[in-house]
C-alpha angles and dihedrals in degrees: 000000000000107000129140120229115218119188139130120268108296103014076118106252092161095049083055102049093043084057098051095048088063087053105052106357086247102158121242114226122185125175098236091057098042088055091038083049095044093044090055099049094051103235119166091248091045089052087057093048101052097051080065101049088048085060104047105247137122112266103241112256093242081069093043095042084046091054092038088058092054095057095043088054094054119102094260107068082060086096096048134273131227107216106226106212102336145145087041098175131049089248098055094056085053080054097042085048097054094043090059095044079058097043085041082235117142120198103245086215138327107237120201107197101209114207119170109248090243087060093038086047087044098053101041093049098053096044123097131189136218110252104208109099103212085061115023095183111187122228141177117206086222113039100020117005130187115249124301089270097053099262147134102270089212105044109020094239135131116296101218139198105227112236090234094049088074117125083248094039095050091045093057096042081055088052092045086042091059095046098044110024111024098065091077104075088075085053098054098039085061093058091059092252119098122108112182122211127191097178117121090198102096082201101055081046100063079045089065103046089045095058093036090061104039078057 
C-alpha cells in the first residue's frame, strides 16, 4: 500500500503505521527520521540539512523533498510506504505530487485520522518517553506506564516528560497543526483521496484502511 496519514499531534499516526507495516511490509517513512537518517550517515544532503537543524531553522522543502526522493528510491518502498505525518503544507503535497509522477508512484488513499483535542491533550500529557537516545521507548502514565520509579522498562533510563507535550506546548502545535496541516484534507478530498476516520481504537483503524484498499 502507498497511502499518506494526516492527523494532528498525538491522533496516533505512528502507532498506525507501525501497525500496517506488520500487515503488508509496507515501509514507514516519516520526515524526522529520514533527516535524522540522512544526517548520520553523512550524506551531502544530510550534511545541508543538518546546518539548518544546528541553527535552529526549518530545513527548506526543496532539501526535504531531495532527501524524500532518495528513500523513496531504495529497495524497500517496493513494497509499498505509509507516509507518517508528512507532507504537512499545501506546497509540499504539490511537491509530493510531482516526486511520485517521476518516480510513476500513485498514493493508494490520503487518511485523516480525525481525534477530538480533549483526547489528543489527554494522551500527550500523560506520555512519557524514554530518554535514552539510543531507545526512546514510548510510554503513557495511564494505559502503559513506565516502571514504578519512573523508568524505561527496557533500558533502565529516565522516563521523561517531553518539553512540547505540555498542556501549553500541545495547545499551540494544535494551532500550528490547523493553519499548516489541515488544510490539507480539502486538498486532498479534491484529489479523490481522502478517507476520514474518527475511531480512537488504532486497531479498528488499520481494519478500516485494510478493507478500504482492498476495495
Amino acid at each position: 500500500m502507498r497511502i499518506v496519514l494526516l492527523g494532528a499531534p498525538g491522533a496516533g499516526k505512528g502507532t498506525v503505521a507501525k501497525l500496517l507495516t506488520d500487515y503488508d511490509g509496507s515501509v514507514q517513512i516519516s520526515t524526522g527520521d529520514i533527516l535524522r537518517n540522512a544526517v548520520k550517515a553523512k550524506t551531502e544532503l544530510g550534511k545541508e540539512a543538518q546546518g539548518y537543524m544546528e541553527r535552529g531553522e526549518l530545513v527548506p522543502d526543496k532539501l526535504i523533498m531531495d532527501i524524500m526522493e532518495v528513500r523513496l528510491r531504495e529497495p524497500d518502498c517496493t513494497k509499498g510506504f505509509i507516509l507518517d505525518g508528512f507532507p504537512r503544507t499545501i506546497p509540499q503535497a504539490e511537491e509530493l505530487k510531482k516526486l511520485l509522477v517521476k518516480l510513476n508512484l500513485k498514493l493508494d488513499m490520503v487518511v485523516d485520522l480525525d481525534v477530538p483535542k480533549d483526547v489528543i491533550l489527554d494522551r500527550l500529557t500523560t506520555r512519557r518517553t524514554c530518554s535514552n537516545p539510543a531507545c526512546q521507548e514510548i510510554y503513557n502514565i495511564k494505559s502503559k506506564p513506565p516502571k514504578p520509579d519512573g523508568t524505561c522498562v527496557k533500558c533502565g533510563s529516565p522516563a521523561v516528560q517531553r518539553a512540547d507535550e505540555t498542556v501549553e506546548a500541545i495547545t499551540k502545535r494544535l494551532e500550528t497543526y490547523n493553519e499548516k496541516t489541515a488544510p490539507l484534507i480539502n486538498f486532498y478530498r479534491k484529489e479523490g483521496l481522502l478517507k476520514t476516520i474518527s475511531s480512537l481504537s488504532s486497531e479498528e483503524i488499520v481494519s478500516q484502511i485494510k478493507t478500504a484498499i482492498k476495495q
